[in-house]
C-alpha positions in Angstrom: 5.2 38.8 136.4 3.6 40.6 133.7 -0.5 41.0 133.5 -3.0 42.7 131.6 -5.4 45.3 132.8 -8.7 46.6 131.0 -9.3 50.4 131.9 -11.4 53.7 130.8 -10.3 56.9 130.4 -10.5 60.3 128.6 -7.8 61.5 126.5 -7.0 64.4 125.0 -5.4 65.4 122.2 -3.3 68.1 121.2 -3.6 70.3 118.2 -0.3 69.7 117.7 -1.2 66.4 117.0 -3.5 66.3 114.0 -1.3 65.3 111.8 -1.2 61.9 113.1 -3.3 59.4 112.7 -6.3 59.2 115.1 -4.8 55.4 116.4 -1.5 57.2 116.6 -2.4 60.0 118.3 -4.5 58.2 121.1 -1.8 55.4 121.2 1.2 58.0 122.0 -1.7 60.0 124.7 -2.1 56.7 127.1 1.8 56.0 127.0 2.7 59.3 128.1 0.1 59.1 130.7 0.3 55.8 131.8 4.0 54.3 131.2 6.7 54.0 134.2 3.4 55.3 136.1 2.0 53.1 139.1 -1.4 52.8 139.7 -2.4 51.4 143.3 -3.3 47.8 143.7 -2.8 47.4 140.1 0.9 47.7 139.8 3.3 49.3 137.3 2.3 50.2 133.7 5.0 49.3 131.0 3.0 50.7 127.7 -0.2 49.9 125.7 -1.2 46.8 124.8 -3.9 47.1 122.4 -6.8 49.8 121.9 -10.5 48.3 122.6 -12.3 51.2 121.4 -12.7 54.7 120.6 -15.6 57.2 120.6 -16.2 60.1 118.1 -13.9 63.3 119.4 -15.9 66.3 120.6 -13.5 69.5 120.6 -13.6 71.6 123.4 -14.9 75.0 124.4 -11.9 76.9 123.9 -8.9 75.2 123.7 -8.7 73.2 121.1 -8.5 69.8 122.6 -10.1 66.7 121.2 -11.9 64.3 123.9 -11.9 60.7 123.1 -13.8 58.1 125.4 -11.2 55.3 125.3 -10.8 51.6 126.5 -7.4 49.7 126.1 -5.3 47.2 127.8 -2.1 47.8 129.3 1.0 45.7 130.4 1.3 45.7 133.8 4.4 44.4 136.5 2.9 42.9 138.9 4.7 39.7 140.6 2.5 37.0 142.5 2.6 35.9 145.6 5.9 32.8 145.8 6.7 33.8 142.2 10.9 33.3 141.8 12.5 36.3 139.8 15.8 37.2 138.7 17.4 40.5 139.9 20.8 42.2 140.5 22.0 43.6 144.2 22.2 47.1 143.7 23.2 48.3 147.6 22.7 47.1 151.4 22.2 48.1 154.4 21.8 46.6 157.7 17.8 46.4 157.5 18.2 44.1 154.0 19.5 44.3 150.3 17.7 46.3 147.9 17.8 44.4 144.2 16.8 45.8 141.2 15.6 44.6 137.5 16.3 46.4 134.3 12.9 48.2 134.6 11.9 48.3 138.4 14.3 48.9 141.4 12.0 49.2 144.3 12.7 45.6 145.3 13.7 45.1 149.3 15.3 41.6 150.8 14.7 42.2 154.8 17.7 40.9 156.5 14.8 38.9 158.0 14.3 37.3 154.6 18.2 35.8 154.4 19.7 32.5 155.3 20.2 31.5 158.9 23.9 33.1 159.8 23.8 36.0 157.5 25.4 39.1 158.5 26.2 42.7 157.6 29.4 43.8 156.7 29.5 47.8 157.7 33.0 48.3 156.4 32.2 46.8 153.3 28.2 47.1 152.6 27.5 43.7 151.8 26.0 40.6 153.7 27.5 37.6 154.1 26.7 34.0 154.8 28.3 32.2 157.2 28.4 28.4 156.7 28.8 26.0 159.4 32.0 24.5 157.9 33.6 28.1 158.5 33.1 28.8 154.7 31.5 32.9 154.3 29.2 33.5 151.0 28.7 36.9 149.8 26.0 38.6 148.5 28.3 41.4 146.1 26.7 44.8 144.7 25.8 44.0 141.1 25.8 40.2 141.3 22.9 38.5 139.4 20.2 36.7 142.3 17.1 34.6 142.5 14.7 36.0 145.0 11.6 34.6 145.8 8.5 37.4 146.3 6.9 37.5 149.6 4.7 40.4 149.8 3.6 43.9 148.5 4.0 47.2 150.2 1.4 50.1 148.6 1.8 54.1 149.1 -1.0 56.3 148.4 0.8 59.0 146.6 -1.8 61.5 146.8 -1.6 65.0 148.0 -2.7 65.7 151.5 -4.4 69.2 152.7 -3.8 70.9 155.9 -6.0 68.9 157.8 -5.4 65.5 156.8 -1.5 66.2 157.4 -2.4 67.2 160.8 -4.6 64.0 161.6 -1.5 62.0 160.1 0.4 63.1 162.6 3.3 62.4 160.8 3.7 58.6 159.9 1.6 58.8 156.8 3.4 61.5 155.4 6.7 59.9 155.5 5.4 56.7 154.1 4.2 58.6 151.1 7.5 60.1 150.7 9.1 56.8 149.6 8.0 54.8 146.7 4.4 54.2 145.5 5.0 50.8 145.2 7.6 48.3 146.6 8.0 44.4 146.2 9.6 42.6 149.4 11.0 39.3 149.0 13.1 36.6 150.4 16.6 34.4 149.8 16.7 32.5 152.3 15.6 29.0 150.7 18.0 26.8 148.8 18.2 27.8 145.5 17.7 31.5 146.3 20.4 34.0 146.4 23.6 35.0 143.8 23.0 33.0 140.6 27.0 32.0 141.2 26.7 29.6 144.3 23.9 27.4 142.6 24.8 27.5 139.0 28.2 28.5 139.0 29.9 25.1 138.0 27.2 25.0 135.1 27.6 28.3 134.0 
């Protein structure tokens, strides 16, 4: 789920913050650049791990700014391929369920993805499982679930000029409206789904 990821980069710091130490300062730089930030095809940055190295600061040419030459590891969320997380349902529509976890909520289930004899519910939002012994399961907002991941979906966020929205024609621009980066995956296995139809005696 969680990885670690080696990069370079340039940071700058403030005048305002001098009176920190040097560590300090650089440390606080890279999270404000890189945490809750997504970078493409390597996932989602939580915060610094740990600072590899640092070059001398040169100041520059009128503002004031210190440059530092820096390598340092991150942690990353990025879920492999089969990998079975936990989640919570936070809505549904008729396309799938859309789960979250206490840090990312660009999860999708395609109705695709769910147990043989699901169905959606439009009066009530939900999906529901419809045993062959006439028994209906249901997959309520908020309840705790075990999804399996099944594949990645990446959005170049970048900005677009005149002529490359015109060449788009459309499509591209509305796919870079949504997220930057979203995680599909799958219930539809024994063992997957709310936490309560598997483990509820247990629990």
């Amino acid at each position: 789920m969680f990885i670690l990821t080696s990069i370079a980069d340039l940071v700058q710091i403030h005048p305002e913050d001098f009176n920190k130490e040097a560590s300090q300062a650089i440390e606080d730089n890279i999270n404000a650049k890189y945490a809750n930030k997504v970078i493409q095809k390597i996932g989602l940055c939580i915060c610094l791990y740990d600072l590899l190295s640092a070059s001398e600061g040169l100041i520059g040419h009128g503002t004031g700014l210190v440059n530092v030459n820096v390598e340092f590891r991150l942690i990353v969320f990025r879920p492999f391929k089969h990998e079975v997380m936990l989640g919570r349902i936070s809505s549904a529509t008729e396309h799938g369920i859309r789960v979250r976890t206490q840090f990312f909520d660009q999860i999708f289930i395609p109705s695709s993805n769910l147990p043989e004899g699901s169905e959606f519910l439009p009066t009530e939002q939900v999906f529901v499982w419809n045993l062959a012994d006439g028994q209906r399961l249901y997959y309520d907002n908020q309840e705790t679930v075990r999804f399996r991941i099944e594949e990645e979906i990446w959005t170049d966020q970048s900005p677009m000029g005149p002529k490359e929205r015109e060449d788009a024609a459309g499509t591209v621009m509305r796919a870079s409206a949504g997220s930057p980066y979203v995680v599909k995956g799958s219930m539809a296995d024994a063992g997957l789904g709310p936490c309560l139809w598997w483990d509820g005696d247990e629990e």
